[in-house]
N, CA, C and O atoms as a printed pandas DataFrame, in Angstrom:
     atom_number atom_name residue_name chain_id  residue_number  x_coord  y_coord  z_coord
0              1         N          UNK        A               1    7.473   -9.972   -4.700
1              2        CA          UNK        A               1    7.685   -8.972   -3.670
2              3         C          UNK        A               1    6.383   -8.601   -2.978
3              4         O          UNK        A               1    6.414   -8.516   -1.750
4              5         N          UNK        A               2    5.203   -8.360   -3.644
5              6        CA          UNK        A               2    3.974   -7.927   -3.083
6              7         C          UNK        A               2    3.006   -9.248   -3.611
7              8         O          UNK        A               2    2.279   -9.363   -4.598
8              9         N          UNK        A               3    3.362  -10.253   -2.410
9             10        CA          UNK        A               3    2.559  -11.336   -2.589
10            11         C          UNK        A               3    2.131  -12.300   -3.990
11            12         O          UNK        A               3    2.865  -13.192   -4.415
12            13         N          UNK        A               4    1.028  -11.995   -4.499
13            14        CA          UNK        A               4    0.612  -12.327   -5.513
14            15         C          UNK        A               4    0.809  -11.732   -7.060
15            16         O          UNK        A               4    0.546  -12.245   -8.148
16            17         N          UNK        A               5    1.179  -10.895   -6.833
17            18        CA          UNK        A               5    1.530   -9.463   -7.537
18            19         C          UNK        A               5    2.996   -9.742   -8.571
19            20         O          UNK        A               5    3.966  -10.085   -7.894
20            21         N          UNK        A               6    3.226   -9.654   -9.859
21            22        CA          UNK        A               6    4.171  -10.217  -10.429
22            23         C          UNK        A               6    5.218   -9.072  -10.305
23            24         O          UNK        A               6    4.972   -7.869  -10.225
24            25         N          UNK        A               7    6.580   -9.753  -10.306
25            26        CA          UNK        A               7    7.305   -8.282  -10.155
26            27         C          UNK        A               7    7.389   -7.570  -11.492
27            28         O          UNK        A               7    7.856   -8.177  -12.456
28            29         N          UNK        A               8    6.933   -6.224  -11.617
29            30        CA          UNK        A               8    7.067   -5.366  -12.626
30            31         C          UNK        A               8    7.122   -3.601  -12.031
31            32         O          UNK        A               8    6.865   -3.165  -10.908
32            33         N          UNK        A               9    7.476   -3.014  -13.043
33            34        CA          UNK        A               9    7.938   -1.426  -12.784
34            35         C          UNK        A               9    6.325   -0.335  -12.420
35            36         O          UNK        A               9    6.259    0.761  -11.862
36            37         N          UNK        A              10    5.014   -1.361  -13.116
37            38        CA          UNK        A              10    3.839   -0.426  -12.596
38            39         C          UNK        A              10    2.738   -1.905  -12.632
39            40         O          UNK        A              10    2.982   -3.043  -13.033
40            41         N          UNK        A              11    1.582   -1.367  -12.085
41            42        CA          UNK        A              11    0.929   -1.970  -11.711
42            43         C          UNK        A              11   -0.575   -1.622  -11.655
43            44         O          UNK        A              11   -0.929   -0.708  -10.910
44            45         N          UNK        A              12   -1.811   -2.537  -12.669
45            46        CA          UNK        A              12   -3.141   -1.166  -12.656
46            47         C          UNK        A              12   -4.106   -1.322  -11.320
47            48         O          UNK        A              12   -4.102   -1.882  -10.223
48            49         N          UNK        A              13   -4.650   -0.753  -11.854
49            50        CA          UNK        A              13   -5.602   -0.635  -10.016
50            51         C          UNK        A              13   -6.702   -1.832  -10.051
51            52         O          UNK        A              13   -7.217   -2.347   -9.059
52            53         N          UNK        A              14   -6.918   -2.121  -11.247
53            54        CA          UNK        A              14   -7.596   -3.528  -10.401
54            55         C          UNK        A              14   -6.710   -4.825  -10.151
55            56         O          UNK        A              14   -7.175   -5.902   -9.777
56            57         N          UNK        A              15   -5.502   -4.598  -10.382
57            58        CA          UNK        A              15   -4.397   -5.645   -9.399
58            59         C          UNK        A              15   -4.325   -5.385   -8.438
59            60         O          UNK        A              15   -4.361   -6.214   -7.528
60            61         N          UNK        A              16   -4.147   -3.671   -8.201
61            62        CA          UNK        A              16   -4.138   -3.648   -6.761
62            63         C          UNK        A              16   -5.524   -3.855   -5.894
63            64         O          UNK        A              16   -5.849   -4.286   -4.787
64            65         N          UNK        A              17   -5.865   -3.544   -6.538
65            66        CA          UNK        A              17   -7.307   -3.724   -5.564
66            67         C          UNK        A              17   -7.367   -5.420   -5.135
67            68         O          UNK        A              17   -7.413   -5.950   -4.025
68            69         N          UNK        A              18   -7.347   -5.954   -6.396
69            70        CA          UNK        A              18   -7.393   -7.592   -6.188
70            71         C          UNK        A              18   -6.422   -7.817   -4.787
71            72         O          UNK        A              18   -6.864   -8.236   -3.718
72            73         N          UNK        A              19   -5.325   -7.526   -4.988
73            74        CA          UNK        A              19   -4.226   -7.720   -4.271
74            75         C          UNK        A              19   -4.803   -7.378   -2.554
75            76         O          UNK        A              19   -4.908   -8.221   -1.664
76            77         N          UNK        A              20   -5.079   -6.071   -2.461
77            78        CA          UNK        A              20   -5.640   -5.882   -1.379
78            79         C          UNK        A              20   -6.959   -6.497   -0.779
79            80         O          UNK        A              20   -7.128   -6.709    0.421
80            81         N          UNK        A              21   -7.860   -6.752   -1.767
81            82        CA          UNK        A              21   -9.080   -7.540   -1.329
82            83         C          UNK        A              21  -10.446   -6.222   -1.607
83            84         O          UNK        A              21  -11.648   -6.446   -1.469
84            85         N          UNK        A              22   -9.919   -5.083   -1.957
85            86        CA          UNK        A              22  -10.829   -4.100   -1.965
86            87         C          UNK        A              22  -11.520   -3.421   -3.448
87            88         O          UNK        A              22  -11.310   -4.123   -4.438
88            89         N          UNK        A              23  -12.148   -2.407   -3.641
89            90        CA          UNK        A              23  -12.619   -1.961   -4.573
90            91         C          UNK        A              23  -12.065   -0.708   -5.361
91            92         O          UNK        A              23  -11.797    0.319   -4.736
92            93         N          UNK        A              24  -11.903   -0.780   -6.642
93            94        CA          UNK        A              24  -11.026   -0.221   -7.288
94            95         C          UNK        A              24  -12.213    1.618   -6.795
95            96         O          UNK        A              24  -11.931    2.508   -7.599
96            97         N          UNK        A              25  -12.728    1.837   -6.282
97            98        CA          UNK        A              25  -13.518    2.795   -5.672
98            99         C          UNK        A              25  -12.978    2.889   -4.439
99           100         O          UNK        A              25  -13.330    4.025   -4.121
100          101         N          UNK        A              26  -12.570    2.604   -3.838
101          102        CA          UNK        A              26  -12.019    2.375   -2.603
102          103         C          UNK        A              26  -10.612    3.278   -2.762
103          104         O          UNK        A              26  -10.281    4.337   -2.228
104          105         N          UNK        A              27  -10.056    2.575   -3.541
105          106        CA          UNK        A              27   -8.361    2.697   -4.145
106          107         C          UNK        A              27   -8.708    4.602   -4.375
107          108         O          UNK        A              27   -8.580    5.592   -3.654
108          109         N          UNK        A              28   -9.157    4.364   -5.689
109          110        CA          UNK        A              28   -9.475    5.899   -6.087
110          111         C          UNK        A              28  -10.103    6.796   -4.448
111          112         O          UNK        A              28   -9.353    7.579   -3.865
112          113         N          UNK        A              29  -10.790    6.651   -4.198
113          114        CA          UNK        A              29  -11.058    7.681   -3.256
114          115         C          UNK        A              29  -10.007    7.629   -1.614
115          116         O          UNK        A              29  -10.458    8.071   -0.558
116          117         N          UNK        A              30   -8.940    7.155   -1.711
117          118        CA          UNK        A              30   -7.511    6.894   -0.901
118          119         C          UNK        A              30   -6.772    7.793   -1.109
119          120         O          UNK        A              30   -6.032    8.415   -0.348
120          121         N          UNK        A              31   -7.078    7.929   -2.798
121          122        CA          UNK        A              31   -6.088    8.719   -3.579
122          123         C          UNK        A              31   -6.293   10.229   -3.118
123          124         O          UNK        A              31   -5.539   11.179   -2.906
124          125         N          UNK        A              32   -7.416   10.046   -3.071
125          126        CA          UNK        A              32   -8.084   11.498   -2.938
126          127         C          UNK        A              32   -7.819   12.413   -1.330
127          128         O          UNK        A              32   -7.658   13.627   -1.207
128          129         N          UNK        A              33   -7.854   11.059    0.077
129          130        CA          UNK        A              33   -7.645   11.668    1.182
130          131         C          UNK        A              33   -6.177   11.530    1.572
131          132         O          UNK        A              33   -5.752   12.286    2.446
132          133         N          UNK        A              34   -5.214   10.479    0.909
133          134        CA          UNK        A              34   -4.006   10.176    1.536
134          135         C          UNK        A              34   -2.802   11.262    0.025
135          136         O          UNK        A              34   -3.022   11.192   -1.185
136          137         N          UNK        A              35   -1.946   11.898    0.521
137          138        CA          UNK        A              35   -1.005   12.289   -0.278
138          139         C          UNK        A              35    0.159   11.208   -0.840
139          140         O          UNK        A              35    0.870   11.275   -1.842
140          141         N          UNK        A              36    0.065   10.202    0.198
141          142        CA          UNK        A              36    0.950    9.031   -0.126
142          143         C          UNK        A              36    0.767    8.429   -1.575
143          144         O          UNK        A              36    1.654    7.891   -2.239
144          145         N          UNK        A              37   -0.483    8.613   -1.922
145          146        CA          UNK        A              37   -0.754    7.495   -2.829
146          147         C          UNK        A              37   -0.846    8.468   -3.957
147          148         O          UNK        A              37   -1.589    9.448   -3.888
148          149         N          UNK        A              38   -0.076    8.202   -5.028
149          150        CA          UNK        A              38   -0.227    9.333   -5.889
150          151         C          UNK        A              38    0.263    8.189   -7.495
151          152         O          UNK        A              38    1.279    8.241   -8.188
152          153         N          UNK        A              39   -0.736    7.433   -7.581
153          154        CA          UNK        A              39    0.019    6.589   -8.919
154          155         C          UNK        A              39   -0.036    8.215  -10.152
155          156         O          UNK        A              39   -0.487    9.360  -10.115
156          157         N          UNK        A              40    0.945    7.091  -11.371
157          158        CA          UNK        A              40    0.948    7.837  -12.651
158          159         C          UNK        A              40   -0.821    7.510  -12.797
159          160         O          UNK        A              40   -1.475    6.591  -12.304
160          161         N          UNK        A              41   -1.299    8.772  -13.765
161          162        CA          UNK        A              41   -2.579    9.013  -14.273
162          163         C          UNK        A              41   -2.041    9.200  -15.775
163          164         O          UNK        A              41   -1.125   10.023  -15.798
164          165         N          UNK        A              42   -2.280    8.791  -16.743
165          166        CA          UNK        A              42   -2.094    8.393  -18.358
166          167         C          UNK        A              42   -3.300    9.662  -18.595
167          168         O          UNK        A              42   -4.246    9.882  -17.839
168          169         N          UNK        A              43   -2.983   10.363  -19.787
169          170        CA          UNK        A              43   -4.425   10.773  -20.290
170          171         C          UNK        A              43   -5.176   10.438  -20.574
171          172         O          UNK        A              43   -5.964   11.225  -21.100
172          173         N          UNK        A              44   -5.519    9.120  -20.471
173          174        CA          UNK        A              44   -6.955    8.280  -20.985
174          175         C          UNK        A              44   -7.453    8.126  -19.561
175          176         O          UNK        A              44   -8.501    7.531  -19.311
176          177         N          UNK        A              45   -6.663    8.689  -18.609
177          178        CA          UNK        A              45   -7.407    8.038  -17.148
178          179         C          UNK        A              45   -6.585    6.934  -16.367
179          180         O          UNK        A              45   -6.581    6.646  -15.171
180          181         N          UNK        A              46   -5.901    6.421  -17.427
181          182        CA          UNK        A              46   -6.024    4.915  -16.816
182          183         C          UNK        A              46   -5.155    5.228  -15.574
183          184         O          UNK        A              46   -4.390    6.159  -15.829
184          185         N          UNK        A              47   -5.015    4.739  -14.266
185          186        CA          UNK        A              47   -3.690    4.629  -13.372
186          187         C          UNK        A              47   -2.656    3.837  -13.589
187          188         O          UNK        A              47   -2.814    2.852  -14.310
188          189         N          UNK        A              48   -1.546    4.083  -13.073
189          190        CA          UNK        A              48   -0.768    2.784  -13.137
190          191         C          UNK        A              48    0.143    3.267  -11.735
191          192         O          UNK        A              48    0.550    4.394  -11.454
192          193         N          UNK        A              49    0.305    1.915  -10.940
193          194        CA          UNK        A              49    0.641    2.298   -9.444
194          195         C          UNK        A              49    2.441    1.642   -9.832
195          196         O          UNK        A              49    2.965    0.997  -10.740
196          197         N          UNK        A              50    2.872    2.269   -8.552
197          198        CA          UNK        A              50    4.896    1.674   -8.738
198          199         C          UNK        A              50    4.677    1.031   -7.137
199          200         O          UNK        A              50    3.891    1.260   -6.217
200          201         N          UNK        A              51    5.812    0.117   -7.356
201          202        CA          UNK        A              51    5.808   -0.257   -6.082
202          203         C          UNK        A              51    5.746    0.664   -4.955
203          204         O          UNK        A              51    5.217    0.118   -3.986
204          205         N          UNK        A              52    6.147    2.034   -4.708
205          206        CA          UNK        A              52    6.221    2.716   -3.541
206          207         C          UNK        A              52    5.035    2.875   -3.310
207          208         O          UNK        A              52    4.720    2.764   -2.126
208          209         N          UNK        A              53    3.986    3.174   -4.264
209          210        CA          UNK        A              53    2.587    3.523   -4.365
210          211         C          UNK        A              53    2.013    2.290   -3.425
211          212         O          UNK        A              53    1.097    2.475   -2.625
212          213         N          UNK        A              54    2.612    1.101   -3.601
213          214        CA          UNK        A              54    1.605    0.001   -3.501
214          215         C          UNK        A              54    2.302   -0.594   -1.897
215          216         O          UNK        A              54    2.023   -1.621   -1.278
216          217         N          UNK        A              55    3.235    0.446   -1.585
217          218        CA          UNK        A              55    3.911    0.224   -0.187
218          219         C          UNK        A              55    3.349    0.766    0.802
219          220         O          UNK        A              55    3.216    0.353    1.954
220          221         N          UNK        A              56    2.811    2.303    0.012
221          222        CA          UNK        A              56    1.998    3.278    1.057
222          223         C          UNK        A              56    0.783    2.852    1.058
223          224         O          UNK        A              56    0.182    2.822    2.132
224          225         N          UNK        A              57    0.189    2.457   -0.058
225          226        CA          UNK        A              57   -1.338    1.514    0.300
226          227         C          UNK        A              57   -1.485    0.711    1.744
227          228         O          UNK        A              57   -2.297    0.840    2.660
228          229         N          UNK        A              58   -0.049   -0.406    1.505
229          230        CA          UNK        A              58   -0.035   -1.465    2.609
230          231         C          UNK        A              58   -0.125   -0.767    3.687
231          232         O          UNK        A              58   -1.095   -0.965    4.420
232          233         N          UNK        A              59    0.957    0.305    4.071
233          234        CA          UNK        A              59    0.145    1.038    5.513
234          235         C          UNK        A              59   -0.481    1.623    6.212
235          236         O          UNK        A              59   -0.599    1.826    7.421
236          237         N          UNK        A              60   -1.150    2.060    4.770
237          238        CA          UNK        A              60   -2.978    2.866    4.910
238          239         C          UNK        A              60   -3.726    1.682    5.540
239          240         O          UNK        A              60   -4.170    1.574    6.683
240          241         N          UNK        A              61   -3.764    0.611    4.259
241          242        CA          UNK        A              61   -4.669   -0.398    4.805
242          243         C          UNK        A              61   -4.449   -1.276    6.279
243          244         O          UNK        A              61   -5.266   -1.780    7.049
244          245         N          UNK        A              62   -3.359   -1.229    6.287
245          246        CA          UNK        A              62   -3.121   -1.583    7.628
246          247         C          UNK        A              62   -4.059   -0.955    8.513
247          248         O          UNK        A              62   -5.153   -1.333    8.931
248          249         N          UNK        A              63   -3.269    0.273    8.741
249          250        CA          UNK        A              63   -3.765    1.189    9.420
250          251         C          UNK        A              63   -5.424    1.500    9.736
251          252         O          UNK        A              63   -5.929    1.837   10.806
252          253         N          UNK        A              64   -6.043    1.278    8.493
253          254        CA          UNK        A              64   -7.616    1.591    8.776
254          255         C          UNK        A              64   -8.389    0.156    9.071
255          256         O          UNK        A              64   -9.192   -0.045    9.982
256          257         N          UNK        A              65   -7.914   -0.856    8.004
257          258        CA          UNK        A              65   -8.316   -2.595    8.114
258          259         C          UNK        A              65   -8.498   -2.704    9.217
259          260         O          UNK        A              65   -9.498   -2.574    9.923
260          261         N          UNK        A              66   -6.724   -3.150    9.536
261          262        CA          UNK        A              66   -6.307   -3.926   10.717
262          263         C          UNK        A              66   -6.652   -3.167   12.342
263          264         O          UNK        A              66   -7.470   -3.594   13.157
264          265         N          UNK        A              67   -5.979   -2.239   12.462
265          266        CA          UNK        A              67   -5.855   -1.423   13.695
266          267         C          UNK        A              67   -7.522   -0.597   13.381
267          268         O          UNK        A              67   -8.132   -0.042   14.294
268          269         N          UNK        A              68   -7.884   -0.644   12.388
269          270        CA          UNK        A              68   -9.196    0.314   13.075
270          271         C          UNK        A              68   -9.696    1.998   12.861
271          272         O          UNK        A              68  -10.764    2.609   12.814
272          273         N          UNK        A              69   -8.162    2.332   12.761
273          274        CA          UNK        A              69   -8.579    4.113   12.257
274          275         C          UNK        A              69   -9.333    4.031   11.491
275          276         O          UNK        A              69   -9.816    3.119   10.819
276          277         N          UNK        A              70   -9.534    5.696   11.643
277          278        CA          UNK        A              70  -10.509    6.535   11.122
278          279         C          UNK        A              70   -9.688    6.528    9.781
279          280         O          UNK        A              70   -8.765    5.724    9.649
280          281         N          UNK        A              71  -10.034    7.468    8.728
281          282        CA          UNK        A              71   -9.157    8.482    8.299
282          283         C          UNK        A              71   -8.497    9.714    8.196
283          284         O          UNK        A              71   -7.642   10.262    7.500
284          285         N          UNK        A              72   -9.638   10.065    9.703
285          286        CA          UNK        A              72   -8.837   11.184   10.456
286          287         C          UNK        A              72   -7.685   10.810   10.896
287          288         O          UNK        A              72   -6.642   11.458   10.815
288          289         N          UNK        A              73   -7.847    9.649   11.425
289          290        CA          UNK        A              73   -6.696    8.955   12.661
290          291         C          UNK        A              73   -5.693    8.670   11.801
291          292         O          UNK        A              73   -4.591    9.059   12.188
292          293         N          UNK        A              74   -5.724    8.075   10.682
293          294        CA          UNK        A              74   -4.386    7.213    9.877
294          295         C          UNK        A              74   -3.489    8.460    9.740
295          296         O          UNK        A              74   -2.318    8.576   10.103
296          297         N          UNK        A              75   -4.447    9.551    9.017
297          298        CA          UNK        A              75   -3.807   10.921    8.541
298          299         C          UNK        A              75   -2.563   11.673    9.578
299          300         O          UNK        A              75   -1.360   11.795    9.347
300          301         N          UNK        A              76   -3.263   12.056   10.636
301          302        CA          UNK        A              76   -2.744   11.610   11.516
302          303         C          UNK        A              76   -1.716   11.233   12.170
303          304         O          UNK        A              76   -0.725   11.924   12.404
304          305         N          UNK        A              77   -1.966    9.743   12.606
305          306        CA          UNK        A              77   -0.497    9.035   12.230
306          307         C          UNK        A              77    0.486    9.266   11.825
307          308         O          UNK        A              77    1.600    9.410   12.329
308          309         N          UNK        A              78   -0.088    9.338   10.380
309          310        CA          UNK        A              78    1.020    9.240    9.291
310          311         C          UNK        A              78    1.835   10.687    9.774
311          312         O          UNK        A              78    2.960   10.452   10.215
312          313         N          UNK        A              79    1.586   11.616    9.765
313          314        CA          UNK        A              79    2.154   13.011    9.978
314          315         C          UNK        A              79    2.641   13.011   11.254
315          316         O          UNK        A              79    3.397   13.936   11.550
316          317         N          UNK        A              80    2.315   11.976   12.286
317          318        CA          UNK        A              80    3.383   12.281   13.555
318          319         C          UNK        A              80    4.412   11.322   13.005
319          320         O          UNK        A              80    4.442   10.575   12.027
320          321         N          UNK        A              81    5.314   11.640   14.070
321          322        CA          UNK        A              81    6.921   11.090   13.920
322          323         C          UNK        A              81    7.029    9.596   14.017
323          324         O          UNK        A              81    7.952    8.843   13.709
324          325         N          UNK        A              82    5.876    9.374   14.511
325          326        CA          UNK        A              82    5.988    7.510   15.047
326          327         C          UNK        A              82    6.042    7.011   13.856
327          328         O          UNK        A              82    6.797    6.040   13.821
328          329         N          UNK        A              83    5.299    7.401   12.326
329          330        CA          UNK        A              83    5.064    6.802   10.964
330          331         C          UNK        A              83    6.116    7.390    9.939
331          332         O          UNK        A              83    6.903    6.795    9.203
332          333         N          UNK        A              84    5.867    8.864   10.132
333          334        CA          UNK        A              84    6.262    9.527    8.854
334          335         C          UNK        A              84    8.056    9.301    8.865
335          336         O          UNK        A              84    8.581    8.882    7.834
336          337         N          UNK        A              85    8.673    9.522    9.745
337          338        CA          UNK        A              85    9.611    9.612    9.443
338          339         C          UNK        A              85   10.647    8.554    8.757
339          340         O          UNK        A              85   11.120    7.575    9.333
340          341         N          UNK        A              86   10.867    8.892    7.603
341          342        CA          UNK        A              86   11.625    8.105    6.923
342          343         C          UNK        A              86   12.401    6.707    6.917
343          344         O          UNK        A              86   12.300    5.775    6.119
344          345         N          UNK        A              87   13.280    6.858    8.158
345          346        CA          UNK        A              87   13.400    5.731    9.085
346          347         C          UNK        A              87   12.890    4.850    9.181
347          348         O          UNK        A              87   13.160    3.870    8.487
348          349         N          UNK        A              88   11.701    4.864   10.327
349          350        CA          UNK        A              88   10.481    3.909   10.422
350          351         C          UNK        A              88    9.856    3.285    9.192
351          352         O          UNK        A              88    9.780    2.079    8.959
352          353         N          UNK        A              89    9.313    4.525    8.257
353          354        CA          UNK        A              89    9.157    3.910    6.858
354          355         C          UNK        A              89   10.077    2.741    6.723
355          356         O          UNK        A              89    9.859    1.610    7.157
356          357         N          UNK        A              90   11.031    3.109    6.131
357          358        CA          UNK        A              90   12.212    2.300    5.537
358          359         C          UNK        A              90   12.306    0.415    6.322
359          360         O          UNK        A              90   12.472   -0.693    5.811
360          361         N          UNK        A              91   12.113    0.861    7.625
361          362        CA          UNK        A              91   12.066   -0.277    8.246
362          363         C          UNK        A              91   10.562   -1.263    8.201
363          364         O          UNK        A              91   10.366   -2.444    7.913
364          365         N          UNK        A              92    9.781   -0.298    8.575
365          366        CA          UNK        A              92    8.523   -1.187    7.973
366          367         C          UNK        A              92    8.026   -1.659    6.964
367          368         O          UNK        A              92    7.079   -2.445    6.909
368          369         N          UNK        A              93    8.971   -0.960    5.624
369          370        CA          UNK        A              93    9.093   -1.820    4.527
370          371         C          UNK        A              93    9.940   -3.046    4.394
371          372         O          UNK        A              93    9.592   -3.909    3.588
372          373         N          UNK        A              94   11.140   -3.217    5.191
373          374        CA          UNK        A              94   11.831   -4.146    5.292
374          375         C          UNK        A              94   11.105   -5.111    6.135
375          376         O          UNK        A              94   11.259   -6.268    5.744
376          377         N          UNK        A              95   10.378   -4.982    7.149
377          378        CA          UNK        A              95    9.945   -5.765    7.576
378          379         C          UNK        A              95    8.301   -6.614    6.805
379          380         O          UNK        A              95    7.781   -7.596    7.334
380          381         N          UNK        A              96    7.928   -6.157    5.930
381          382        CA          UNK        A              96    6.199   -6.114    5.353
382          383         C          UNK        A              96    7.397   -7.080    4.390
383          384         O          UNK        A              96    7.033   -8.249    4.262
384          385         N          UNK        A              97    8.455   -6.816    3.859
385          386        CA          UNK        A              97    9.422   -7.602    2.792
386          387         C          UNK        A              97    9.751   -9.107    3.373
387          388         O          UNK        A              97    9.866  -10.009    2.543
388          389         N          UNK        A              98    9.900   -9.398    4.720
389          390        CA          UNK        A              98   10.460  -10.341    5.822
390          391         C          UNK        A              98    9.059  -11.361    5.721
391          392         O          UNK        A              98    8.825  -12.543    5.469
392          393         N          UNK        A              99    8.208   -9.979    6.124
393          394        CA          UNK        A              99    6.692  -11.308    6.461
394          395         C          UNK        A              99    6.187  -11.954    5.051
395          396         O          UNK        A              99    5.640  -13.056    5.022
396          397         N          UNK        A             100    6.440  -11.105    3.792
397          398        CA          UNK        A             100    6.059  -12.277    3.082
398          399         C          UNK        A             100    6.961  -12.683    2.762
399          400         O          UNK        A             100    6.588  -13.035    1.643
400          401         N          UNK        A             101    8.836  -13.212    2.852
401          402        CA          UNK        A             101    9.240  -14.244    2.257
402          403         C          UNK        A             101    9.044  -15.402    3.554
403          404         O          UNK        A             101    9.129  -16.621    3.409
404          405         N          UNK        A             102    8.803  -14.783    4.657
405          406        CA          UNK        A             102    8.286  -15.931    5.328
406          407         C          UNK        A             102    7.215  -16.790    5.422
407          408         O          UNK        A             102    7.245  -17.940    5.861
408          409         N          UNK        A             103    6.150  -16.112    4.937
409          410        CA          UNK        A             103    4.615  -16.968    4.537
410          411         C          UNK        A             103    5.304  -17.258    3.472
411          412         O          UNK        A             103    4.805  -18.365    3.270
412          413         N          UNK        A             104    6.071  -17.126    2.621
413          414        CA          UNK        A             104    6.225  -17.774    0.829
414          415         C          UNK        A             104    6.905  -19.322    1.554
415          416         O          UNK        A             104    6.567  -20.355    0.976
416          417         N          UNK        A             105    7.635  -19.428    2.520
417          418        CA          UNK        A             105    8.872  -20.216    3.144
418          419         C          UNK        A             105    7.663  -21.320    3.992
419          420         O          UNK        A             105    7.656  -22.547    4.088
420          421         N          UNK        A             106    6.568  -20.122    4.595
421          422        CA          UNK        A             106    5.854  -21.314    5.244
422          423         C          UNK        A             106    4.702  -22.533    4.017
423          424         O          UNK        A             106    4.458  -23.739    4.055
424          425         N          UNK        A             107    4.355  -21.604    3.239
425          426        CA          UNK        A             107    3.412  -22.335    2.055
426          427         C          UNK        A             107    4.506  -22.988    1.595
427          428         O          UNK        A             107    4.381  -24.024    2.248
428          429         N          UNK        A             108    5.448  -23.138    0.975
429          430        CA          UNK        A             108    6.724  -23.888    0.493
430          431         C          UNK        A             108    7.005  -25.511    1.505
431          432         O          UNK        A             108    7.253  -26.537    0.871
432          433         N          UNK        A             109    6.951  -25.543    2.598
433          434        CA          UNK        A             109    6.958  -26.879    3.413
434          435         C          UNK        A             109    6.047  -27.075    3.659
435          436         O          UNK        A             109    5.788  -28.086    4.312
């Protein structure tokens, strides 16, 4: 479902990080400006992310990677109607779901 990523119920932060290409410092301090991202915290510290966690990552990183925001700007975003609303969510997960069984379909031939 998330690329490289095996399907399971949680996921630790240096998968995700791997997954994303970034630094498990990176991840943690996301946590800190975005409300989206809220993995389980274990009492030893450790994180462990769920897929929704690792859905709202994808459109942070989008958002700051790809397009360029700030993290004023993503914030932002996210809180006007063009992102937040549920809807849109829902669909831009279906679609982030589309683009990779289609790169899986294009590496496959």
């Amino acid at each position: 479902m998330f690329g490289d990523l095996p399907e399971r119920k949680y996921y630790s932060i240096s998968e995700v990080a791997t997954h994303f290409n970034v630094n498990t410092s990176l991840l943690r301090y996301w946590e800190k400006e975005f409300d989206q991202i809220n993995p389980l915290i274990k009492s030893s510290g450790i994180r462990k992310y769920t897929k929704e966690n690792i859905e709202n990552i994808s459109i942070i990183y989008s958002m700051l990677k790809k397009e360029g925001l700030t993290i004023q700007g993503a914030k932002k975003k996210l809180k006007s109607k063009d992102i937040s609303s549920s809807e849109n969510l829902i669909i831009l997960k279906k679609l982030n779901k589309i683009k990779e069984e289609l790169r899986s379909l294009k590496n496959n031939l």
